[in-house]
C-alpha positions as CSV (number, residue, x, y, z in Angstrom):
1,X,0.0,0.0,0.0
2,X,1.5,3.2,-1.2
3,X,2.1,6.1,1.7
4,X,-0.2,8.8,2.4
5,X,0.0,11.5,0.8
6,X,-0.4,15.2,1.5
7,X,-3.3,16.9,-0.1
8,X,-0.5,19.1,-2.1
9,X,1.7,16.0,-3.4
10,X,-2.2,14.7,-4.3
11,X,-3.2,17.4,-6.1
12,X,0.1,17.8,-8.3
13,X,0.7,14.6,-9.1
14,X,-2.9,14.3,-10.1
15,X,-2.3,17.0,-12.2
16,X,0.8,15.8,-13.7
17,X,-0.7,12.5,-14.4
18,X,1.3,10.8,-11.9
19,X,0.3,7.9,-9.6
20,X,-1.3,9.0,-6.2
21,X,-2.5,7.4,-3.4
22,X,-6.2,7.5,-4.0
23,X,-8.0,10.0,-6.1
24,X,-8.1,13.8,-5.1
25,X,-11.2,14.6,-2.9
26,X,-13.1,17.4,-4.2
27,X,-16.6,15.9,-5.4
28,X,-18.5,18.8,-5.8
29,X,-17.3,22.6,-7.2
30,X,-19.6,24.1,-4.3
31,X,-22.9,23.8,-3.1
32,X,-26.1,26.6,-4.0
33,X,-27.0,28.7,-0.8
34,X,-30.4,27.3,-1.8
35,X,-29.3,23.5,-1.1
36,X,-27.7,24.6,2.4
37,X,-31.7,26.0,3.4
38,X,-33.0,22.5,1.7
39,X,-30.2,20.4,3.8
40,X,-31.0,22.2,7.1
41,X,-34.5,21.7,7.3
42,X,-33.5,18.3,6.1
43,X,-31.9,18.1,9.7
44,X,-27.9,18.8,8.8
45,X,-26.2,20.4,11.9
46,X,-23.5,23.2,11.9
47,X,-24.1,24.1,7.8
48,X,-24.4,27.5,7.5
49,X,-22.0,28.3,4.5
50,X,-20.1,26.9,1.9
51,X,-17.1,27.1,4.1
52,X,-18.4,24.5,6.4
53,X,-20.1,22.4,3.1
54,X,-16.6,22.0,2.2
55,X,-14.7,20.9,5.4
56,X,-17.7,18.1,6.9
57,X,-17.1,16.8,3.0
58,X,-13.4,15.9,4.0
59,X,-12.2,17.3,0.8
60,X,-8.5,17.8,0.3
61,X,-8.6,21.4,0.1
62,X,-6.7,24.4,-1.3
63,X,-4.8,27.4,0.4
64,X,-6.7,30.1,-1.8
65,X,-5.7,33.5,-3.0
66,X,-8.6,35.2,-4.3
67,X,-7.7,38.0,-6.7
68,X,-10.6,39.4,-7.9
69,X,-11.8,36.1,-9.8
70,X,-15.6,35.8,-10.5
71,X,-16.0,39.0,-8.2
72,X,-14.5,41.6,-10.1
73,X,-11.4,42.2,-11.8
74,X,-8.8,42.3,-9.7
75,X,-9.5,45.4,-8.3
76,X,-7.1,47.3,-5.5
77,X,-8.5,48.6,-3.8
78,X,-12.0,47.3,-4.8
79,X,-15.1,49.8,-5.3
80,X,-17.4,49.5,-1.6
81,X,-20.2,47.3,-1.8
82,X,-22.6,49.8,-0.3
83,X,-26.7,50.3,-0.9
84,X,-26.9,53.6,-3.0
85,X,-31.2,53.1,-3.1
86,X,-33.8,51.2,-1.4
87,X,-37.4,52.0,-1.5
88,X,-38.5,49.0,0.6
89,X,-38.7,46.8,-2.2
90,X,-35.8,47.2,-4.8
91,X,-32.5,48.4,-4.1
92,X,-29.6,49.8,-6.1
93,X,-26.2,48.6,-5.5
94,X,-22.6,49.0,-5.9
95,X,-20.7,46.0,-6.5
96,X,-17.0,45.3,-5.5
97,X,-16.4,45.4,-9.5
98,X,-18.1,48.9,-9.3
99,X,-21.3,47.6,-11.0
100,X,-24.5,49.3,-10.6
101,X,-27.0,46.9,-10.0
102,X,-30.6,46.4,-8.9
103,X,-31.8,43.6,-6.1
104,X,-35.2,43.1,-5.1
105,X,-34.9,43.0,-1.4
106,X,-37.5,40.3,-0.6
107,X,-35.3,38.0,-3.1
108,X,-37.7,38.0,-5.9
109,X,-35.0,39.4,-8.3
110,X,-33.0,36.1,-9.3
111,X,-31.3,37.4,-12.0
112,X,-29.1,40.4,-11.5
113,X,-30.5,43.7,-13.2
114,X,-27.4,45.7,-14.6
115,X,-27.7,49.1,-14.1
116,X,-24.5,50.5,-15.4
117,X,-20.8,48.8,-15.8
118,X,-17.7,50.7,-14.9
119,X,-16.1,51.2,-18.4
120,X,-18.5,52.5,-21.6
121,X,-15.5,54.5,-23.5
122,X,-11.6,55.1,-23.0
123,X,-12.4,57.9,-20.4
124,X,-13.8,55.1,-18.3
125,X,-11.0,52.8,-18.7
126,X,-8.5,55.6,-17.7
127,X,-10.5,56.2,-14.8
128,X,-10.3,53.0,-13.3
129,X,-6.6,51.9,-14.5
130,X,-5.0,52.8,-10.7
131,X,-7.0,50.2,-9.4
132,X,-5.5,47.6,-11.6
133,X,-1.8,48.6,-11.1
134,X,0.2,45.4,-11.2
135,X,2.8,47.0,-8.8
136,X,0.3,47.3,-5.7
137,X,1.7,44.7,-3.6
138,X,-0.6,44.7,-1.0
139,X,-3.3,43.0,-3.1
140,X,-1.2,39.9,-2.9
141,X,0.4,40.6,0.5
142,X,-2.9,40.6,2.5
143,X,-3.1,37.0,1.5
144,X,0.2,36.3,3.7
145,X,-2.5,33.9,6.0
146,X,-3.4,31.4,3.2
147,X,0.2,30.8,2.1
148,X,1.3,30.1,5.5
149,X,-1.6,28.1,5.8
150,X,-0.4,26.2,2.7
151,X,2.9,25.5,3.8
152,X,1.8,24.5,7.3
153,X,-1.1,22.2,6.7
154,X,0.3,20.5,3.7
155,X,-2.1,22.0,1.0
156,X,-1.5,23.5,-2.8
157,X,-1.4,27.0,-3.1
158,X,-4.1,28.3,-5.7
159,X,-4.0,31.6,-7.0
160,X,-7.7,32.5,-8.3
161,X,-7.7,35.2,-10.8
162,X,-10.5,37.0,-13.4
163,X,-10.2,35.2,-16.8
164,X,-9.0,37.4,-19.9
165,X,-12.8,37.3,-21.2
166,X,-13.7,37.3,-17.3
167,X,-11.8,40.3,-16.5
168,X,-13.6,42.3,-19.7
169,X,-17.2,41.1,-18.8
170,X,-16.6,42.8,-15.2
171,X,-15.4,45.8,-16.6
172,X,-18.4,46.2,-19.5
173,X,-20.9,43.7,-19.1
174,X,-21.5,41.3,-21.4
175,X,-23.8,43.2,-24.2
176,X,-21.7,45.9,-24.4
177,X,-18.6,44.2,-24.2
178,X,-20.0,42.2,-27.9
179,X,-20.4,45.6,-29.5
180,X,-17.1,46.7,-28.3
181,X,-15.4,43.8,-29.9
182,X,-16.8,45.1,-33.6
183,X,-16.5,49.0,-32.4
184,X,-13.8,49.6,-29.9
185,X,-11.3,46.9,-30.8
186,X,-7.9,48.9,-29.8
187,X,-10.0,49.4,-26.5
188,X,-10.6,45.7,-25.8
189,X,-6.4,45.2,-26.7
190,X,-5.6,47.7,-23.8
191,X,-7.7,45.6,-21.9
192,X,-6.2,42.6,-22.6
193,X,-2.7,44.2,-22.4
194,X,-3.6,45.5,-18.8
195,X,-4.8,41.9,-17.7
196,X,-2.1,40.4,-19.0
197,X,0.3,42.5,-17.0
198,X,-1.9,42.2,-13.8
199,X,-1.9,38.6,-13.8
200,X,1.9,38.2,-14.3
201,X,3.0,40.9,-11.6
202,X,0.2,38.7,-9.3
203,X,2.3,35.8,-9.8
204,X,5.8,37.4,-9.8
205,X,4.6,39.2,-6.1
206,X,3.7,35.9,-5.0
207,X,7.0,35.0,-4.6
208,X,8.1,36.6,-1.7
209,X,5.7,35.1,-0.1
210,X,5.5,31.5,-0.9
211,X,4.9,28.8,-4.0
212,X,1.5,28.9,-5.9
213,X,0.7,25.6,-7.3
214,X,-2.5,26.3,-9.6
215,X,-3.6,29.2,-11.1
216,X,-7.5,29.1,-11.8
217,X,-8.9,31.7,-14.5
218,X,-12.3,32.6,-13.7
219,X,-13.8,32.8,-18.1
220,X,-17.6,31.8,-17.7
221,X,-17.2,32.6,-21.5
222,X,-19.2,29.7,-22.6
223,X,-23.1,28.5,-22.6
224,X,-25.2,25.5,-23.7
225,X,-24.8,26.3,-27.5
226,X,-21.4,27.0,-27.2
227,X,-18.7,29.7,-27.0
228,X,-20.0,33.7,-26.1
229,X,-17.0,34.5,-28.7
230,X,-15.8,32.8,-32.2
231,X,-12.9,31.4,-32.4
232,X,-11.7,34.1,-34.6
233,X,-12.0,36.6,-31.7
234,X,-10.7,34.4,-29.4
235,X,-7.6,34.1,-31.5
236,X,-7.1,38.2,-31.6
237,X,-8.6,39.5,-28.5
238,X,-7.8,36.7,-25.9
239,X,-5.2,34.0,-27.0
240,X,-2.2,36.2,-27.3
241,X,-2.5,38.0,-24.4
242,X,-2.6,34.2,-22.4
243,X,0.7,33.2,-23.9
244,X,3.1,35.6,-21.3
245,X,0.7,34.8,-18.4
246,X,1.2,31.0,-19.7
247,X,5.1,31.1,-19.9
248,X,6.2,33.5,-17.2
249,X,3.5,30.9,-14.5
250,X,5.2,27.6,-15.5
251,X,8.8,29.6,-15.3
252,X,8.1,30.5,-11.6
253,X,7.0,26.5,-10.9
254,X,3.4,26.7,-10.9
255,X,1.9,23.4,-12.2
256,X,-1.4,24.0,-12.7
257,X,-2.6,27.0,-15.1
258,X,-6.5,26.2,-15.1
259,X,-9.9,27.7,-17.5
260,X,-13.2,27.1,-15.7
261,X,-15.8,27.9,-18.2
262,X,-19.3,26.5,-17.9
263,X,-21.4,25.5,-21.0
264,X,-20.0,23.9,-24.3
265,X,-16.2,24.7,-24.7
266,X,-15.6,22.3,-27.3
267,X,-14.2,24.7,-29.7
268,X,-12.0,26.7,-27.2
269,X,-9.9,24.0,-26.0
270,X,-7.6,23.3,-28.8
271,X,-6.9,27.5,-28.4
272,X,-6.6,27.7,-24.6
273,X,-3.9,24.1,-25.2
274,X,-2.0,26.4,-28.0
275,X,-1.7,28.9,-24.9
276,X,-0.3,26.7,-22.5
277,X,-3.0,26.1,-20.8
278,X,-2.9,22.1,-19.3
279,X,-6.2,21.8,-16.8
280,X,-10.1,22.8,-17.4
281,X,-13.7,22.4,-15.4
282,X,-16.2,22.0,-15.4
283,X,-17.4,20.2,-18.2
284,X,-20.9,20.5,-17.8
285,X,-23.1,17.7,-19.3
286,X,-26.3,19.3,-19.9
287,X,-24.4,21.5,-22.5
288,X,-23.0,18.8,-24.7
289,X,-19.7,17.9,-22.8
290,X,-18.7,14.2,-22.5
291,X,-15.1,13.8,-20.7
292,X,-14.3,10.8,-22.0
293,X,-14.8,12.0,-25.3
294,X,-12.5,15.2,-24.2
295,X,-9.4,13.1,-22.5
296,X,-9.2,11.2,-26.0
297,X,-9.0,14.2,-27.9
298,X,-7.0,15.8,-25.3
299,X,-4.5,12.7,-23.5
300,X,-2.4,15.8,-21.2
301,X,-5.3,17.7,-20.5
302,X,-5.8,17.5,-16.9
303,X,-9.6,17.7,-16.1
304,X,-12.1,18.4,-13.2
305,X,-15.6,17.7,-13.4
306,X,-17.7,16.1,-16.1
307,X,-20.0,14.0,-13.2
308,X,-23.8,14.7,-13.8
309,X,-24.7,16.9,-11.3
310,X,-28.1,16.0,-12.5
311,X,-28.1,12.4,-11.1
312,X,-28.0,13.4,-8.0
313,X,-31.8,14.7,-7.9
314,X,-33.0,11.6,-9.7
315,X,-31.9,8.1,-7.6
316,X,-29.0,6.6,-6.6
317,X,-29.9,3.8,-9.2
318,X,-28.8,7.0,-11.7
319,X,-25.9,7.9,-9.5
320,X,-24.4,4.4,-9.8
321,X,-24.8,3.9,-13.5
322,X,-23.1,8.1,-13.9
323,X,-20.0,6.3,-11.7
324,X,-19.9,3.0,-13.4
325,X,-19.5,5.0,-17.0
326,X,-17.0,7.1,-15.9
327,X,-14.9,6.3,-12.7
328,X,-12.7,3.7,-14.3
329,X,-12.4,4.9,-17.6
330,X,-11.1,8.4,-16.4
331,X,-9.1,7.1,-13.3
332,X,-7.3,4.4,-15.6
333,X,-6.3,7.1,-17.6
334,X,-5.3,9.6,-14.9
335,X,-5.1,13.3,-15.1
336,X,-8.7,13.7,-13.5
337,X,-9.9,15.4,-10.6
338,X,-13.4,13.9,-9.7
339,X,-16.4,15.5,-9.2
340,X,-19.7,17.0,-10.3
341,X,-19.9,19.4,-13.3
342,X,-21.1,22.3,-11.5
343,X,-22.2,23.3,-7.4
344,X,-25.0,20.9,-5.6
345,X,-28.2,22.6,-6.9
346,X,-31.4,22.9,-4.6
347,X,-33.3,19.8,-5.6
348,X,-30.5,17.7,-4.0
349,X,-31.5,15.8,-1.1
350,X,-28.4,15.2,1.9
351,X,-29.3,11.6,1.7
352,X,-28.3,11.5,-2.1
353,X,-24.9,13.5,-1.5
354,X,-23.9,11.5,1.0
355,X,-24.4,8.4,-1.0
356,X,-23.0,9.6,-4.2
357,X,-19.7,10.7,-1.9
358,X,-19.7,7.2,0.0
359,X,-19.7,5.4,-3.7
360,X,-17.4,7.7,-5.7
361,X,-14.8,7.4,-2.9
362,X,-15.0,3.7,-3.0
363,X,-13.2,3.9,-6.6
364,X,-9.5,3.1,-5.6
């Protein structure tokens, strides 16, 4: 029986297609505030957040560094969050990405309303370029905690940062940010220029205070019908700008440099492989995306994900026959991470999760 390993040596020899002990445990990408409510009345003690979703699961966790990701930008500092109306029933926010948006403040609203974005023209991008000075140290320093954490507990350092097509949907929402493509193109370049050079002086600061082990790019930049962008923009607006984030990451010893994209992302990967990308998630099956048919396409292309999050809701008669095609297949062939294609979703029972996790972690 092969030693124990750490959850660090786990998750980068998992990543480099290396033997490990047992598969990596992290069966689930996160869990809907709606399924904690379902899972407390349901009689589950001491779950009030994600946070404490993740540690009763026993997963191997990360040490994260949260720059900005699927929040905003990277922002430093970042716009307040703060209530600028409320008239009992709607309210009018600002976000931490400096988004003006409108809540309904009984919940009703579950769909944000986007008021107004941060950047509309060049005068707007000027604006707000302070906040994305690469050379602020303290956006990385403040993180000091999570890499000490890292080296004392044993975990892998990941570094979670906004996406190219991540970081210009913050900035100009997604409608606009289409038109800009075919109107403002030299704008959308600085853009990508000024990402580029964020991400980079991220990971060069990190340094100086420890080793980051995976960098996850927050894109979102696909849906159930496929990519939000052609390939053809892809190749000018975001695929350049990847390649220095790409080579300077693996020159400072990160392993993993990871896209996590929901929907059909079929005709992105080949581009995001060209960058130097070598790890996706989270291959979302109700949009089209079949991982065994992805690791024979792509044989280095680490993976998380591709599990039915769907099967969960049905029986455990459908949770067993989603294992029993997948498990061996992808575990045989290394490279994978296991778990469902997306966060637990309300119509989940406990009794279903705790069954799939008992079976999946049976597979050896």
């Amino acid at each position: 029986m092969s030693k124990a390993m750490t959850n660090r040596e786990r998750w980068l020899k998992a990543i480099r297609f290396e033997d490990t002990d047992r598969p990596v445990r992290f069966e689930a990408l996160g869990i809907d505030q709606n399924t904690i409510l379902r899972w407390q009345k349901e009689g589950v003690e001491n779950l009030k957040n994600e946070g404490d979703f993740y540690l009763q699961s026993g997963f191997d966790l990360p040490a994260p560094v949260m720059i900005g990701a699927h929040l905003h930008p990277g922002f430093f500092p970042e716009f307040e969050l703060k209530v600028l109306e409320d008239d009992g029933k709607r309210q009018l926010i600002q976000t931490q990405a400096g988004i003006l948006q409108e809540v309904f403040t009984d919940g009703a609203m579950s769909i944000p309303h986007f008021v107004k974005f941060p950047v509309e023209n060049p005068g707007d991008w000027q604006k707000i370029l302070p906040r994305l000075n690469p050379k602020d140290n303290e956006r990385v320093d403040r993180w000091k905690w999570s890499f000490d954490l890292a080296k004392g507990a044993g975990w892998p350092l990941s570094l979670y940062v906004p996406g190219c097509f991540g970081f210009q949907r913050h900035l100009m929402g997604f409608e606009n940010l289409m038109v800009a493509y075919v109107e403002q193109p030299e704008l959308i370049h600085q853009m990508s220029q000024a990402w580029s050079a964020l991400v980079i002086g991220v990971i060069e600061r990190a340094r100086f205070n420890g080793e980051i082990d995976i960098v996850y790019f927050w894109e979102d930049m696909c849906y159930k019908n496929g990519p939000m962008i052609s390939p053809k923009m892809f190749k000018e607006f975001i695929q350049p700008y990847y390649r220095p984030v790409c080579d300077r990451a693996l020159e400072l010893g990160v392993t993993g440099l990871c896209v996590d994209t929901d929907g059909d992302c079929r005709l992105l990967i080949p581009l995001f492989v060209e960058t130097g990308i070598n790890f996706m998630l989270p291959f979302e099956v109700q949009a089209g995306m079949d991982i065994r048919e992805v690791r024979k396409k792509f044989p280095k292309l680490a993976i998380q994900g591709g599990l039915d999050k769907r099967t969960l809701a049905q029986s455990k008669d459908a949770i067993d026959a989603e294992l029993s095609a997948k498990m061996d297949l992808m575990l045989s062939r290394k490279g994978w991470i296991p778990s469902l294609d997306h966060v637990i979703p309300p119509d989940v029972a406990y009794e279903n999760w705790q069954y799939y996790l008992e079976r999946i972690r049976s597979w050896k």
